[in-house]
C-alpha positions in Angstrom: -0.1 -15.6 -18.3 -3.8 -16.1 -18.1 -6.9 -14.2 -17.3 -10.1 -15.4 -15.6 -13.4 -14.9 -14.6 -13.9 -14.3 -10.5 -15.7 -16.7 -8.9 -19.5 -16.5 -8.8 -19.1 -16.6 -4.9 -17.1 -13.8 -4.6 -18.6 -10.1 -5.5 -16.8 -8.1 -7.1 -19.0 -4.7 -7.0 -20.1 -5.5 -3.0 -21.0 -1.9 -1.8 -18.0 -2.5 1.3 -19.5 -1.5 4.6 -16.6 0.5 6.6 -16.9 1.6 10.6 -17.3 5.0 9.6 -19.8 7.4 8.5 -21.5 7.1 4.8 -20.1 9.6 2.4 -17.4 10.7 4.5 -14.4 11.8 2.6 -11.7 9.5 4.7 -8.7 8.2 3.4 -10.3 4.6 3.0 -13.0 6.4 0.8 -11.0 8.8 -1.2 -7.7 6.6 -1.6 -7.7 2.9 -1.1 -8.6 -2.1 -0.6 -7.1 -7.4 -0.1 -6.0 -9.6 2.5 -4.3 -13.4 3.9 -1.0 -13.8 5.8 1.9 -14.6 3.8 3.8 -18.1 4.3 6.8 -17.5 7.0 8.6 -20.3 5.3 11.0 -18.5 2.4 9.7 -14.9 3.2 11.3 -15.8 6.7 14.4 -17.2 5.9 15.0 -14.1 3.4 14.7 -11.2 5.6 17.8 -12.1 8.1 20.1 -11.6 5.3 18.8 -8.9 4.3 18.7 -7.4 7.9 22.7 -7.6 7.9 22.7 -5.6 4.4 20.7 -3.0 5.6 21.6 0.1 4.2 24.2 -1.1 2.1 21.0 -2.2 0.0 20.3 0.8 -1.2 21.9 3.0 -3.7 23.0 6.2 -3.2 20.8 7.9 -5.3 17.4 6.2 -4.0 18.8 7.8 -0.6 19.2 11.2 -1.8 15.7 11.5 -2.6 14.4 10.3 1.0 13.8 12.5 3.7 15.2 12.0 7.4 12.8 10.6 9.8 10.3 13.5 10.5 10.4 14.2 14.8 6.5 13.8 15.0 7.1 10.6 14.0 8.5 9.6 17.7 5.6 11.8 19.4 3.4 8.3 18.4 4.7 4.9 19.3 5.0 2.2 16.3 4.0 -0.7 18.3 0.2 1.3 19.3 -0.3 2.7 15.3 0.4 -0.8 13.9 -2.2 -2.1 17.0 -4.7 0.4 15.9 -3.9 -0.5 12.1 -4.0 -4.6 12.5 -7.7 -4.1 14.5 -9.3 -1.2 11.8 -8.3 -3.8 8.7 -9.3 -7.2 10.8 -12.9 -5.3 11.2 -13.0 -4.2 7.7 -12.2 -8.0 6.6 -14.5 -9.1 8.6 -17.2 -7.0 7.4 -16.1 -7.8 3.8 -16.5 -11.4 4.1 -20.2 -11.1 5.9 -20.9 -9.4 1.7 -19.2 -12.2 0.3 -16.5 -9.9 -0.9 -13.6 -11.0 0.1 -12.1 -13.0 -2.0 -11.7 -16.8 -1.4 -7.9 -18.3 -0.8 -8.1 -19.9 -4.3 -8.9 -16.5 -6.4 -6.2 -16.2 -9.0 -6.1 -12.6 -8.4 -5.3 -12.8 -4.7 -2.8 -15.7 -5.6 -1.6 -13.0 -8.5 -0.8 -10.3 -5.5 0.6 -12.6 -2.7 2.7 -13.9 -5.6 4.0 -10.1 -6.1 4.4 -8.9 -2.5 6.5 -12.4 -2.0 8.5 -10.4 -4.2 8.8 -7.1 -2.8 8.2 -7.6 1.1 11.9 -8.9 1.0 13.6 -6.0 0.0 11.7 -3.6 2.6 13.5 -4.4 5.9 16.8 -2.0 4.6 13.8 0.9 5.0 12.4 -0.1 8.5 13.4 -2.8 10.9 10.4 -2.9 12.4 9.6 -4.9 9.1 10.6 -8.3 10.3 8.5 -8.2 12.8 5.3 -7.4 11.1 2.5 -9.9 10.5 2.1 -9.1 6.5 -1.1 -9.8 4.9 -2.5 -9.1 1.3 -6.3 -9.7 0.9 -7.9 -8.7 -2.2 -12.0 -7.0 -1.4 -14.5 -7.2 -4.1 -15.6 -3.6 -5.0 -15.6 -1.7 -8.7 -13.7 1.3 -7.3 -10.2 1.7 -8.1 -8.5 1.7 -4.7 -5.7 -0.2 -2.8 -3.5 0.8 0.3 -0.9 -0.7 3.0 -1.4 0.2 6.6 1.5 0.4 8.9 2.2 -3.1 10.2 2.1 -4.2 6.4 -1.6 -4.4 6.3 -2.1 -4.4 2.1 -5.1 -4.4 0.1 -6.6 -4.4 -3.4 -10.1 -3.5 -4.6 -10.9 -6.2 -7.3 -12.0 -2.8 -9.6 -8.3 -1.1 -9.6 -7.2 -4.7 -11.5 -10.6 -4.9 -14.0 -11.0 -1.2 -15.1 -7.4 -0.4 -15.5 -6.2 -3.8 -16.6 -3.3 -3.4 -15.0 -0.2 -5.7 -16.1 1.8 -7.1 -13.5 4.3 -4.4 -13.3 1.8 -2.0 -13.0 0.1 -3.8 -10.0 4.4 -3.8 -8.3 4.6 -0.5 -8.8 1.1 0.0 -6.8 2.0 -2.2 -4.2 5.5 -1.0 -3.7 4.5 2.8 -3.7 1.7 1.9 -0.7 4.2 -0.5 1.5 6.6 2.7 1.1 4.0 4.7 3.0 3.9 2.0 5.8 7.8 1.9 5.9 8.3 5.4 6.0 5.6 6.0 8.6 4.1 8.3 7.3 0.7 7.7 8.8 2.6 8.1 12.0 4.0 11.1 11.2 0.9 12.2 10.3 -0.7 11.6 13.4 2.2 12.9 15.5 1.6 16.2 13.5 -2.0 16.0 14.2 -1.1 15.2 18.0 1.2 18.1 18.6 -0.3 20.9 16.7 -4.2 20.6 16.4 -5.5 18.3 19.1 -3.6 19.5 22.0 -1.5 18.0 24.9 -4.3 15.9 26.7 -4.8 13.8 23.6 -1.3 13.6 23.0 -0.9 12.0 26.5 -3.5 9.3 25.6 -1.5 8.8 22.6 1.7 8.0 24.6 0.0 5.6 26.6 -0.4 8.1 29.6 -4.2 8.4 29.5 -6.8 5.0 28.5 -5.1 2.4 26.3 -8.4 1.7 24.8 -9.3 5.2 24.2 -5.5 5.7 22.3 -6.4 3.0 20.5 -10.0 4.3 19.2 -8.4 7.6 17.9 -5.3 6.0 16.1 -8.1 3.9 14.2 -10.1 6.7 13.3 -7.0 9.2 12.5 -5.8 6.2 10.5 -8.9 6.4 8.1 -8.7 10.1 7.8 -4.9 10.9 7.0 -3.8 12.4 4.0 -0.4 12.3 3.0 1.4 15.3 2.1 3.6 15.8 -1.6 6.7 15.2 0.2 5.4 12.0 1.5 3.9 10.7 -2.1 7.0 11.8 -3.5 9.1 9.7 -1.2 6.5 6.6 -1.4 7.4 6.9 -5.2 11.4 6.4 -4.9 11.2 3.7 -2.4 8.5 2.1 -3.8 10.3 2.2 -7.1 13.2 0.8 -5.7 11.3 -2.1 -4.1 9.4 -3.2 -7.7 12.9 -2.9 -9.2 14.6 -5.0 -6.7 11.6 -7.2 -6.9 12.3 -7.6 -10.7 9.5 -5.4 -11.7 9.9 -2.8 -14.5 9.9 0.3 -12.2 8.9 2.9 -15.6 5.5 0.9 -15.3 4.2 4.1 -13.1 4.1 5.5 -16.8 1.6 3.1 -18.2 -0.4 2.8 -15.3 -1.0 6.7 -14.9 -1.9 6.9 -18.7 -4.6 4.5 -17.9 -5.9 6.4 -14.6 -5.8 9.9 -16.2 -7.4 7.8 -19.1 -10.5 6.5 -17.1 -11.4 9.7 -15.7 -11.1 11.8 -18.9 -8.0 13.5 -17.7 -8.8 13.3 -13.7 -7.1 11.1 -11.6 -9.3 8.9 -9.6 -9.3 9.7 -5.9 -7.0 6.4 -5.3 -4.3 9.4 -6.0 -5.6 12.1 -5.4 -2.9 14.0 -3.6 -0.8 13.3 -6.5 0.7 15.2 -9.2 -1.9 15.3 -12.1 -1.0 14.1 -15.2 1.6 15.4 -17.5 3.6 16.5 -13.9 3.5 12.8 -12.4 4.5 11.3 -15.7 7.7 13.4 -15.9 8.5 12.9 -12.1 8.5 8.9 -12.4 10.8 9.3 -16.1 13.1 11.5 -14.2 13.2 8.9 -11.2 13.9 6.3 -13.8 17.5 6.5 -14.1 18.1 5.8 -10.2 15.9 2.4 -10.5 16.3 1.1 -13.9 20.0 -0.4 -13.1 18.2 -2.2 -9.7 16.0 -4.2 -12.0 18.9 -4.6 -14.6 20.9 -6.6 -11.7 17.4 -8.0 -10.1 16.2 -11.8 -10.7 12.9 -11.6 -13.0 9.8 -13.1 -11.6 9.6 -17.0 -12.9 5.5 -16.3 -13.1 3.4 -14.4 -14.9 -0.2 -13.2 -13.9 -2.5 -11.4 -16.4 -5.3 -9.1 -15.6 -9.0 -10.2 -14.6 -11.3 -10.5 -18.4 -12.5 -7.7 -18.8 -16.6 -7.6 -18.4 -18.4 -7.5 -21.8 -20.4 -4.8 -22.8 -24.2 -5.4 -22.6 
């Protein structure tokens, strides 16, 4: 385990530029922020193995607490929401390196994250084929607010504040990163946007969605809807199991939700910080993760433990 100081090259408090509006109240703003493609080699080899298990992966009583697959999710094709996702993050990188805050392929954090998602991305194709074909990436963006998210296609990030403030152990940073690829695998952004499509914007958008109108045009909206979704309880609640599931098989201590709401509730003074904020509150999301626990703890009691350990970035010293 060891801790370090970012690099003086990187910013860690860069006020991140976004294609969007200032103060707008989108999901990048109120929820979520890293990013690099993963090596093919192991990763690779792993996930057509794991293709043949497919649901035989998962225990029964992960599945009992996961919804069938919503029919607004079809009204939206997969291939055009990951094409809208994989353009919105490659702009938002972009802009983050032009503030020097994205950080470098050498940072020990970013190592510390691709070292965890190595981990987890493995065990994900049993909850969505489309998995294995999905160019994964994991950046980390220098800002102070506590944020992180995973946009369908397995676009991941992590603001370099949500690992300073909170301090967040290792298992606490699976059980982030497994609760946010369990959004992308359960499509729930598409969902979203297929709800959006059928029952607010009207048929004439919907047609551009499905590729009937201008391809660019369908494009444009998915990006924007894709910064503006929120997620429904149903959908947080589900992202919890599966992400669970994946830090456990991942050999992560899937009770570290626990810890790691203690220290958000903590940090606000008993508010959670917008990263959650269509979550339970307290008290409520502490008991839903202990009564989750007994489905996941015997995952991690059969999983391989990780063979490195990562500690959190020093924390800053008080002037």
């Amino acid at each position: 385990m060891y801790r370090t100081e970012p690099s003086s090259l990187f910013r860690t408090d860069a006020p991140l530029a976004v294609p969007h509006g200032a103060g707008c109240g989108c999901a990048l703003h109120s929820r979520r922020l890293f990013t690099g493609l993963l090596a093919g080699g192991a990763l690779g080899a792993a996930l057509p193995a794991l293709a043949q298990q497919g649901q035989a992966n998962l225990d029964e009583g992960v599945r009992r607490d996961v919804g069938k697959e919503s029919k607004f999710t079809k009204l939206v094709p997969a291939e055009q929401v990951e094409q809208a996702a994989a353009q919105q993050y490659a702009q938002m990188l972009k802009q983050a390196q032009q503030q020097r805050a994205l950080a470098p392929e050498t940072h020990p954090q970013l190592q510390r994250l691709r070292y965890i998602s190595q981990r987890l991305i493995p065990h994900a194709l049993p909850w969505n084929a489309r998995a294995k074909q999905w160019r994964w990436e994991v950046n980390l963006l220098g800002s102070k607010d506590l944020n992180a998210f995973c946009m369908p296609g397995g676009k991941i990030a992590f603001y370099y504040g949500i690992l300073a403030q909170l301090q967040l152990t290792d298992d606490e940073v699976a059980t982030i990163m497994g609760h946010e690829i369990a959004h992308a695998l359960r499509e729930h952004a598409r969902e979203r946007m297929g709800k959006t499509a059928a029952t607010r914007i009207g048929a004439s958008l919907l047609s551009s969605l499905l590729g009937l109108g201008s391809a660019g045009d369908a494009a444009l909206n998915m990006g924007g809807q894709l910064l503006t979704l929120k997620f429904s309880r149903e959908d947080e609640s589900e992202a919890d199991i599966v992400g669970m599931e994946l830090a456990a098989r991942g050999g992560y201590d899937p009770g570290a939700g626990v810890t790691l709401w203690q220290k958000m509730m903590a940090v606000n003074k008993g508010a959670p910080p917008q990263f959650m904020s269509t979550h339970p509150a307290g008290d409520t999301r502490i008991k839903d993760i202990q009564d989750k626990l007994p489905k996941v703890a015997p995952i991690q009691a059969r999983a391989t433990r990780p063979d490195r350990q990562f500690g959190p970035p020093a924390k800053a010293a008080a002037p």
